[in-house]
Backbone as JSON, one array per atom type, in Angstrom:
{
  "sequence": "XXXXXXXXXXXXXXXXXXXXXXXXXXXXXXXXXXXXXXXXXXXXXXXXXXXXXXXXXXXXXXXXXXXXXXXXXXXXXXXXXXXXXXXXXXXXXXXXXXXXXXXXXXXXXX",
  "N": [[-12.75, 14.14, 5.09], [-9.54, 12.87, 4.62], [-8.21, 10.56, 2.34], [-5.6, 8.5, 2.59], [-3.34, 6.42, 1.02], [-1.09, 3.86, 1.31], [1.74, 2.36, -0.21], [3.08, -0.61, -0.11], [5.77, -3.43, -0.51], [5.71, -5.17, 1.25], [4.37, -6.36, 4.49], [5.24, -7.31, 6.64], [6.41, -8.08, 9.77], [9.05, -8.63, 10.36], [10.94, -7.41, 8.17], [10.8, -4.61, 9.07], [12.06, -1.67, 9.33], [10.9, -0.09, 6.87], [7.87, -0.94, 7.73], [7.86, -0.27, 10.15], [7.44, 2.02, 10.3], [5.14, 2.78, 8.5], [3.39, 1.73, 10.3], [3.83, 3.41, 12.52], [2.65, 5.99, 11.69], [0.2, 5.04, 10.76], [-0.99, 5.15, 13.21], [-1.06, 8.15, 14.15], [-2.22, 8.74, 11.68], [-4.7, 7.93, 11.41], [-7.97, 8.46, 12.73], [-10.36, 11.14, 12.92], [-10.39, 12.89, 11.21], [-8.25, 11.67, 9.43], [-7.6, 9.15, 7.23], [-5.9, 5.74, 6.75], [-4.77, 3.56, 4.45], [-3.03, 0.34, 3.28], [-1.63, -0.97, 0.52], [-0.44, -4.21, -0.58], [1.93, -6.51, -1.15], [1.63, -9.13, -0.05], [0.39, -12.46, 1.16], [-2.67, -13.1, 1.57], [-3.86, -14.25, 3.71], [-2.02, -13.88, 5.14], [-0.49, -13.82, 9.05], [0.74, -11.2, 9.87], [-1.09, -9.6, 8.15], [-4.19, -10.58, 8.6], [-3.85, -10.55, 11.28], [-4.0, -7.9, 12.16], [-5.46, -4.77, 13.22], [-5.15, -1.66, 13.16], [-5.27, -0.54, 10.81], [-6.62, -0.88, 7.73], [-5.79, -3.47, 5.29], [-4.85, -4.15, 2.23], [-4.02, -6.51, 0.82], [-2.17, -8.01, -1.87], [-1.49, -10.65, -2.41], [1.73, -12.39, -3.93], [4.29, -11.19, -5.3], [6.15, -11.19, -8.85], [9.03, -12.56, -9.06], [12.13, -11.17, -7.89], [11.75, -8.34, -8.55], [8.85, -7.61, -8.13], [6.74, -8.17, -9.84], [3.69, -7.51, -10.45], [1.09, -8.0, -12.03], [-2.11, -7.71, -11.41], [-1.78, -5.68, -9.43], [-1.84, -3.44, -10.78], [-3.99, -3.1, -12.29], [-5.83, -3.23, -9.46], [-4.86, -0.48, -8.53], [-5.72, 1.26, -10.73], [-8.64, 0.67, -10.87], [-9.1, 1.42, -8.49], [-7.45, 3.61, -7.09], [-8.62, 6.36, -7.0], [-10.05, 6.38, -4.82], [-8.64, 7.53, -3.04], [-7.28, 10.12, -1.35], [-4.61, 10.81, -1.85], [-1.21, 9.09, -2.46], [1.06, 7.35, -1.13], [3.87, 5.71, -2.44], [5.99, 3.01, -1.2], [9.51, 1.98, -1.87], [11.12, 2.22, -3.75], [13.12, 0.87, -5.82], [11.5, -1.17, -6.8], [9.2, -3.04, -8.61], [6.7, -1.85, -7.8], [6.98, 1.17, -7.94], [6.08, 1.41, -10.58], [3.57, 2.16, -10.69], [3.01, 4.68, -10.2], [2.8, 5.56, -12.69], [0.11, 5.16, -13.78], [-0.98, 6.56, -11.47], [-0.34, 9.06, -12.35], [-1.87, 9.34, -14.65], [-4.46, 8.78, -14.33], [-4.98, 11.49, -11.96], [-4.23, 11.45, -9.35], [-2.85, 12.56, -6.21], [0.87, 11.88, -6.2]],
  "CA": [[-11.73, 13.23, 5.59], [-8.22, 12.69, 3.99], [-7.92, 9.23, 2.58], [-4.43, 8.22, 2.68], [-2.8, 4.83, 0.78], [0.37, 3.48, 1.39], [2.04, 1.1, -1.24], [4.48, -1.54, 0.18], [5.93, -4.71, -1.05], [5.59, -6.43, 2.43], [3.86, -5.96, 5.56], [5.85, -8.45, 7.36], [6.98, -6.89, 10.49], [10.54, -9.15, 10.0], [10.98, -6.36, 7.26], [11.84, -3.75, 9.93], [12.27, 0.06, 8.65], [9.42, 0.98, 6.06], [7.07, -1.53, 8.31], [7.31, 0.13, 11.14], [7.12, 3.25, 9.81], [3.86, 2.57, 8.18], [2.67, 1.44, 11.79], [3.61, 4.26, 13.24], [2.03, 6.93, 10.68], [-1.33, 4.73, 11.03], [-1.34, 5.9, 15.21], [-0.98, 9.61, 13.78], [-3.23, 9.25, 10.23], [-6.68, 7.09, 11.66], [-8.75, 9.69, 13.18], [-11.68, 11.56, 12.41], [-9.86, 14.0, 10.03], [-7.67, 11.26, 8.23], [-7.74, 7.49, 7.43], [-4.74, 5.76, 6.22], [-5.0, 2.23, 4.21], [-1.97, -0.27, 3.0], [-1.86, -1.9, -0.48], [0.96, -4.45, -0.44], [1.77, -7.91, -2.05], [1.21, -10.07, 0.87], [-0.4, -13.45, 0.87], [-3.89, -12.25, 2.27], [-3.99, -15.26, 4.96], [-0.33, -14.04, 6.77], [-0.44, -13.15, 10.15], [0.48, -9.75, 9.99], [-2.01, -8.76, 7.07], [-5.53, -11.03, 8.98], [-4.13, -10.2, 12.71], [-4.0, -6.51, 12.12], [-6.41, -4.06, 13.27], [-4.79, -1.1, 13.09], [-5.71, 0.15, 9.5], [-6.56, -1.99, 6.3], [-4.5, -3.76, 4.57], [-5.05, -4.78, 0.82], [-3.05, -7.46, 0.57], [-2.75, -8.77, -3.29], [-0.72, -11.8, -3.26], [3.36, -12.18, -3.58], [4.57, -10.59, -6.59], [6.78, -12.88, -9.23], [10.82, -12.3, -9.4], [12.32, -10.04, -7.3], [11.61, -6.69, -8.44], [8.0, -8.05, -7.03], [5.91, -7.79, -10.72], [2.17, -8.18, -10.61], [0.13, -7.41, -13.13], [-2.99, -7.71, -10.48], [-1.31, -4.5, -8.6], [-1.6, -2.39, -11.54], [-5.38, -3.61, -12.2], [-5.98, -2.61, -8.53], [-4.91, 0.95, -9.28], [-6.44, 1.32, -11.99], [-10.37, 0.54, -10.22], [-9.68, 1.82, -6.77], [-6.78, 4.82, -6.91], [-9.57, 7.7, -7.38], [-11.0, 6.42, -3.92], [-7.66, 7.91, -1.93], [-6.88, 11.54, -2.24], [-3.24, 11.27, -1.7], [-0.52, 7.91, -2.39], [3.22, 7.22, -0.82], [4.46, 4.61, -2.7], [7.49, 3.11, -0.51], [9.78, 0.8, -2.4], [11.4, 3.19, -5.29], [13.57, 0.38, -6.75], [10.51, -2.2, -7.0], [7.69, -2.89, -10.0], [5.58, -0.26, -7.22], [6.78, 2.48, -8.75], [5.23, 1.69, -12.15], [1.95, 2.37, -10.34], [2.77, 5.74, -10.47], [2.33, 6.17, -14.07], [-1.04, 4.93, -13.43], [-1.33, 7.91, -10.83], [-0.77, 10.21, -12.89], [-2.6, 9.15, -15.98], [-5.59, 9.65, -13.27], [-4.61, 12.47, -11.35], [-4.22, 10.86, -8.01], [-1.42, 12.92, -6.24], [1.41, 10.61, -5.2]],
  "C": [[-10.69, 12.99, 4.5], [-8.15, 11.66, 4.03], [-6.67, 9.11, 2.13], [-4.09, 7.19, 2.15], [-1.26, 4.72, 0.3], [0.63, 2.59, 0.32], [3.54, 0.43, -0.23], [4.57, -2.74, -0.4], [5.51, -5.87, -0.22], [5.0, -5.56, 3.62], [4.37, -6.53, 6.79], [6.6, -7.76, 8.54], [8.48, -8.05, 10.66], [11.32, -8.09, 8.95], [11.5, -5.25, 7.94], [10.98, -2.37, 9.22], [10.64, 0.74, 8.02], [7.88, 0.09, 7.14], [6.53, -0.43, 9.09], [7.14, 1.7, 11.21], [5.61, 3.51, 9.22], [3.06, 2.48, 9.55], [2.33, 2.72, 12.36], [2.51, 5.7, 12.76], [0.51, 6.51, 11.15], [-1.66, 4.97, 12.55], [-1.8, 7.3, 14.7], [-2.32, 10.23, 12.52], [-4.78, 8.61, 11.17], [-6.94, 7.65, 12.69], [-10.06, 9.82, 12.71], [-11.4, 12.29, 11.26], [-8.97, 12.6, 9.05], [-7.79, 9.88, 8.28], [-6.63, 7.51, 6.08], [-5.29, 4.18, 5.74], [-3.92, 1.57, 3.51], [-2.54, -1.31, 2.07], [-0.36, -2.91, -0.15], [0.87, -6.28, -1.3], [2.29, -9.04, -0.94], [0.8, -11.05, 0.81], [-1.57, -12.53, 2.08], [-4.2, -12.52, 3.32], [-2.84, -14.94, 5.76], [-0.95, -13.56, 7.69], [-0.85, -11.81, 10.27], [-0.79, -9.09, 8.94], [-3.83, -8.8, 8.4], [-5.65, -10.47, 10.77], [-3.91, -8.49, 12.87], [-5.19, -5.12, 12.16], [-6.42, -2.84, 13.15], [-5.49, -0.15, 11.85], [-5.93, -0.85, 8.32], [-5.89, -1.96, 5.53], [-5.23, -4.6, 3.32], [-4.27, -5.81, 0.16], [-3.05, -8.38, -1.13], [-2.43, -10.16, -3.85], [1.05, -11.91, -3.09], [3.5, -11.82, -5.2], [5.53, -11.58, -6.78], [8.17, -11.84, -9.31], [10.92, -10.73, -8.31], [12.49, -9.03, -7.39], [10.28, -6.28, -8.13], [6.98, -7.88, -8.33], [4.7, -8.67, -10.27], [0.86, -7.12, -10.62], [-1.45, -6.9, -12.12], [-2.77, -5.98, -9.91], [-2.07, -3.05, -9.68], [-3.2, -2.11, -11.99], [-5.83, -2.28, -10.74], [-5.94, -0.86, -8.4], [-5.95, 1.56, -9.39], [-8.47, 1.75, -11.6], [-10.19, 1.47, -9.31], [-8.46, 3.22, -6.12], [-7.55, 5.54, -6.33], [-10.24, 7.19, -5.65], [-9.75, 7.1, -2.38], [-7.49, 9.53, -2.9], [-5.34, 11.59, -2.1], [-2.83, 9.41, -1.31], [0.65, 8.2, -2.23], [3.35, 5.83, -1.43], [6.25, 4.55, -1.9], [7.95, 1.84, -1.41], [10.28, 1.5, -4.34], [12.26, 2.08, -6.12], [12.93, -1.18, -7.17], [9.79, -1.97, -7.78], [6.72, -1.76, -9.08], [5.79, 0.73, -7.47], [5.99, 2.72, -10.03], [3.7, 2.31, -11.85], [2.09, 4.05, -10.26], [2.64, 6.44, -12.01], [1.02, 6.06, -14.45], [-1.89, 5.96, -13.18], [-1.37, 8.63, -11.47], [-1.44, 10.22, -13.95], [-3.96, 9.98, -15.02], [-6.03, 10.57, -12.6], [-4.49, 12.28, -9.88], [-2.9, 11.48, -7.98], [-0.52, 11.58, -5.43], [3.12, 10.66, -4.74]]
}
């Protein structure tokens, strides 16, 4: 099985675009052949994260200042990368890109 993990800043379906793009992907990825799962910096109690059945969502918190830093994220990584064989980080001019230097320290493709 192909484990799949998304990186977003928000899961918030007010967010629009990369949301529902993620949505739609998880119809297409969660199967028998692939499973798809969403890290994101959410409060863990919203709506969309607890009423969502769709695919799991890792929700870590709200990141601080708006380029969304948190240290926690990078932690996260760090433990639980190696358990996905393949990462899309969405959100190229946010602190979620740093997580790809992470990736590749590890070899997680991303």
């Amino acid at each position: 099985m192909l484990k799949i993990l998304r990186i977003t800043r928000s899961m918030n379906p007010a967010q629009g675009g990369v949301v529902e793009a993620i949505n739609q992907a998880a119809l297409s990825f969660n199967n028998e052949k692939h499973q798809m799962d969403v890290l994101c910096l959410d409060n863990p109690n919203a709506e969309w994260v607890v009423g969502n059945s769709n695919y799991k969502v890792h929700a870590l918190g709200e990141g601080k200042t708006a380029y969304g830093f948190h240290f926690s994220y990078l932690l996260w990584l760090w433990k639980k990368s190696k358990d996905y064989d393949v990462v899309i980080i969405d959100g190229l001019w946010q602190f979620l890109v740093v997580g790809g230097y992470i990736l590749r320290v590890l070899g997680v493709p991303y």
